[in-house]
C-alpha positions in Angstrom: 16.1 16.2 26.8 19.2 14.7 28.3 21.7 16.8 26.8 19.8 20.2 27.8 22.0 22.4 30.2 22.1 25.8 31.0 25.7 27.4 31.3 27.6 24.5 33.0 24.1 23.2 34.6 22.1 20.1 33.3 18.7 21.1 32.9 17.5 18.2 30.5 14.9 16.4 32.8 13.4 18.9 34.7 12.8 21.1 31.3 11.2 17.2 30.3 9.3 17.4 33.6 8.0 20.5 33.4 6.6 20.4 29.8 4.8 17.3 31.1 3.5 18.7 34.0 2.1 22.1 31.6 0.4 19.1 29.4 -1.1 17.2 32.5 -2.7 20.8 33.9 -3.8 21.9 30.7 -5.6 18.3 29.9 -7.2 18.1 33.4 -7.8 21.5 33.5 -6.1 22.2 37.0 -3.2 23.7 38.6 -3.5 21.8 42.2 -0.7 19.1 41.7 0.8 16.8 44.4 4.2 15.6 43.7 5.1 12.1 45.5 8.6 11.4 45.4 10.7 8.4 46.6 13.5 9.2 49.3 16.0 7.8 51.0 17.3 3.5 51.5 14.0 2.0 50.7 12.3 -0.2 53.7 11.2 -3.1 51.7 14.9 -3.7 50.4 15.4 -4.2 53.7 12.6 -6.0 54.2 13.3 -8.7 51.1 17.0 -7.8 49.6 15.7 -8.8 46.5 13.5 -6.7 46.2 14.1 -4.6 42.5 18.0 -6.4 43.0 18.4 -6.1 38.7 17.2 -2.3 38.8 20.1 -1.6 41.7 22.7 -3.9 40.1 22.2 -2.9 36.6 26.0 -2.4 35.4 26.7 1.4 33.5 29.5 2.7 31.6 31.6 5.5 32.6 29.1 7.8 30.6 25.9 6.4 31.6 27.2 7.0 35.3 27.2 10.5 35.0 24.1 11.1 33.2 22.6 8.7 36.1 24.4 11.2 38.6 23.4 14.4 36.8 19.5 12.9 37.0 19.2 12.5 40.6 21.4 15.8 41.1 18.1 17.6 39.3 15.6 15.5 40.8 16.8 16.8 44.4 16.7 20.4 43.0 13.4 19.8 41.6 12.3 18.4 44.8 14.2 20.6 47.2 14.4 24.1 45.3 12.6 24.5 42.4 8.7 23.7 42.7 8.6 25.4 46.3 10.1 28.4 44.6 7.3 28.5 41.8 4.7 28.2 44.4 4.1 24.4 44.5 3.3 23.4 48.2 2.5 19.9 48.1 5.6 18.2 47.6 5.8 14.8 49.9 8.4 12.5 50.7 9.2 10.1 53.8 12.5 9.0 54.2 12.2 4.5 53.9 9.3 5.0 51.7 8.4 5.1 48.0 6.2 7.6 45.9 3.7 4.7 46.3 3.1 5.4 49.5 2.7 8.8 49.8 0.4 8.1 46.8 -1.7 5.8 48.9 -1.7 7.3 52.0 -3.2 11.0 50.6 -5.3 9.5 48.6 -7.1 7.3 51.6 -7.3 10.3 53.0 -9.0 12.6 50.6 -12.3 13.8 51.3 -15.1 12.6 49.2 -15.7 16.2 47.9 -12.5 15.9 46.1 -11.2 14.4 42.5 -7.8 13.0 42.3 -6.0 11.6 39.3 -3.2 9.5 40.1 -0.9 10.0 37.2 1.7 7.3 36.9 2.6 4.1 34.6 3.1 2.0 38.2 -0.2 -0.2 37.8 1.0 -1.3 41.5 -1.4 1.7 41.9 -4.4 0.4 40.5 -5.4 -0.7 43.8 -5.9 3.3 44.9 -8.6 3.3 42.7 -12.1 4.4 43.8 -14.8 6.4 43.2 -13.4 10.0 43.6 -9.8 8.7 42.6 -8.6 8.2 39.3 -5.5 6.3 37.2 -3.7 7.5 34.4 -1.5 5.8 32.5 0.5 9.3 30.5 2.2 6.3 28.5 -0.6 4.9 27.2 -2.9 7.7 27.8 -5.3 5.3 29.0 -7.8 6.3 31.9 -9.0 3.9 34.6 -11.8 4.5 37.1 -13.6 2.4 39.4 -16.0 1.3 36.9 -13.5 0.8 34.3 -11.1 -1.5 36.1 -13.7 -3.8 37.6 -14.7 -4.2 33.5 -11.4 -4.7 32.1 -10.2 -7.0 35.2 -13.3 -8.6 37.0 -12.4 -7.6 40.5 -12.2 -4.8 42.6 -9.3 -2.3 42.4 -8.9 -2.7 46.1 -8.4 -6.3 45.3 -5.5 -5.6 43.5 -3.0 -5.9 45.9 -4.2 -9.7 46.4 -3.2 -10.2 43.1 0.2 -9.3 43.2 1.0 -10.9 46.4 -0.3 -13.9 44.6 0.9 -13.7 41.5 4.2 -11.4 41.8 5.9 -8.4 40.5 8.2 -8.5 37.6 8.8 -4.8 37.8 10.1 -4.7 41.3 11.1 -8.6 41.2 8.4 -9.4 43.9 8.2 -13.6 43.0 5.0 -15.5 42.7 3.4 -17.7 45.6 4.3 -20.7 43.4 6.1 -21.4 40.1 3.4 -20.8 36.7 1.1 -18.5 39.3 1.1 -15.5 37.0 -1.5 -12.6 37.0 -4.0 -13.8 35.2 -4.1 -17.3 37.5 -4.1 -15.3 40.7 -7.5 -13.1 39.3 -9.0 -15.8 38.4 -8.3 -17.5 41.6 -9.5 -14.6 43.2 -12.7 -14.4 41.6 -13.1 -18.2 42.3 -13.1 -18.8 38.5 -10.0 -21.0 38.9 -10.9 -24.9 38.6 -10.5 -26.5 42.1 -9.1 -29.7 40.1 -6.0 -27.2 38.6 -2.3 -28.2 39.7 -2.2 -24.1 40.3 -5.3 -24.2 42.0 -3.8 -26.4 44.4 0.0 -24.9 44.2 -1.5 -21.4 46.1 -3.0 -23.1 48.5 0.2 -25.0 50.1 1.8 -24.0 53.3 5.0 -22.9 51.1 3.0 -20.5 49.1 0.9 -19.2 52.0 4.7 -18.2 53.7 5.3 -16.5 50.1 2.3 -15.0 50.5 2.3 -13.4 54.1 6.1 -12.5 52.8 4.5 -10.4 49.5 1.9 -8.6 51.2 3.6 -5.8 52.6 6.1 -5.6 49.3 3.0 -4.6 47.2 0.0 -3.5 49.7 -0.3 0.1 50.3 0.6 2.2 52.1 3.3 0.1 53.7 2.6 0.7 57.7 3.6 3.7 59.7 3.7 6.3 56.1 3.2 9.6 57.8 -0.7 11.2 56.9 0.2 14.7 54.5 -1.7 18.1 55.0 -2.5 19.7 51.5 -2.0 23.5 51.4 -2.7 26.0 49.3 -0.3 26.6 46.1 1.1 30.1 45.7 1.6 29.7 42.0 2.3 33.2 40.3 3.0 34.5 36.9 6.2 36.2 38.1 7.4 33.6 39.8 7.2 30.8 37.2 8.8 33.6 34.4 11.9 34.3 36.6 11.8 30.4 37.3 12.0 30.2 33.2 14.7 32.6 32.9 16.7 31.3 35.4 17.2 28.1 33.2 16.9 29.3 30.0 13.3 27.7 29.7 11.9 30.6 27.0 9.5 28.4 25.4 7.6 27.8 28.6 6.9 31.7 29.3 4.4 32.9 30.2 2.4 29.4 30.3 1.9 29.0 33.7 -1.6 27.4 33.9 -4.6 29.6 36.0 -7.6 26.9 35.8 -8.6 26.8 39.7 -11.2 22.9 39.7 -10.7 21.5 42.9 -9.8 18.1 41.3 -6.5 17.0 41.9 -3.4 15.4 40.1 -1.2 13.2 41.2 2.2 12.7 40.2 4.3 9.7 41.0 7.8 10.1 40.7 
């Protein structure tokens, strides 16, 4: 919806964001939504300047500058002025740190009564998982729980992160302990399934790859250290609210479709 506006105003993604959050609250049945945003010079780029170097240096034209400006413009309102006006009150952020974290650090700190559904296609997240927290994939529509991942993968989800510090991250250009030490070798390392007399076998285990290793761990464990702990609080969601929200952007179609379904469970979002 990148050529949405309103007046002079470019509306395009949240008008995107907000039809996908409707879907997610509808499917889950639940209106209790945590949005996790990223803010601020990231810490691990400080950490390892290469870390996501590509994403940063990625060259744009002219045209593709401002539509990159105009994004970010309405992810600040989003963040900043619109979802505290509709009611939303858990919207986290920590200057240094990425939705990840803020991800990790509520969800380690989420009572046992509670349901959470992580939504986000980051499988950095997969190591969140447990048995009152939830993955979904909205891009594959493809649910993960505890049970699930240890099926498709043969580890633990908390073991996760030892994969990745092991075997990489091509997303966020996190390299691998040793060259050919890809995701599948490091699981299967991991579970000890990896022959002893392999050449990768024997690649982890070398003082080089144990440096790369120590390096990795805080580009892809989470929380990275000192994310703050967030305090949920009540939403204040109203009809009249979200309607005047609508017709303040032209948002017709999404009248009157604020969600009421009160579960306790809990999504989510990673932005």
């Amino acid at each position: 919806m990148g050529n949405l506006t309103h007046g002079d105003v470019k509306t395009g993604m949240i008008y995107g964001f907000f039809k996908d959050v409707q879907n997610l609250q509808d499917r889950f049945g639940t209106n209790h939504v945590i949005f996790c945003f990223d803010y601020g010079k990231g810490i691990r780029k400080e950490m390892f300047p290469d870390y996501k170097v590509k994403r940063h240096k990625k060259e744009r034209s002219p045209e593709e500058e401002l539509v990159e400006e105009a994004f970010h413009l309405q992810i600040d309102r989003l963040r900043e002025k619109y979802l505290p006006y509709i009611g939303y009150k858990n919207i986290f952020y920590q200057w240094g740190y990425e939705g990840d974290d803020i991800v990790a650090s509520i969800t380690q700190d989420l009572p046992d009564e509670d349901e959470a559904i992580m939504v986000t296609a980051d499988e950095d997240l997969f190591q969140l998982i447990k048995p009152n927290v939830t993955f979904y994939n909205p891009n594959k529509q493809k649910m993960y729980t505890i049970q699930s991942f240890k099926k498709e993968y043969g580890i633990e989800a908390d073991q996760w992160w030892k994969v990745k510090a092991l075997g990489g991250c091509k997303t966020d250009e996190v390299p691998s302990v040793a060259k050919g030490v890809g995701e599948g070798t490091a699981i299967k390392y991991i579970r000890g399934a990896l022959p002893k007399h392999y050449k990768a076998y024997h690649d982890i285990r070398t003082p080089l790859a144990i440096a790369n290793r120590k390096r990795n761990i805080p580009l892809v464990k989470l929380p990275l250290s000192n994310v703050n702990r967030f305090v949920l609080q009540t939403d204040t969601l109203t009809d009249k609210k979200w309607n005047k929200f609508c017709d303040r952007l032209g948002f017709k179609s999404m009248r009157n479709k604020a969600v009421k379904r009160k579960k306790r469970n809990l999504g989510v979002v990673n932005d």
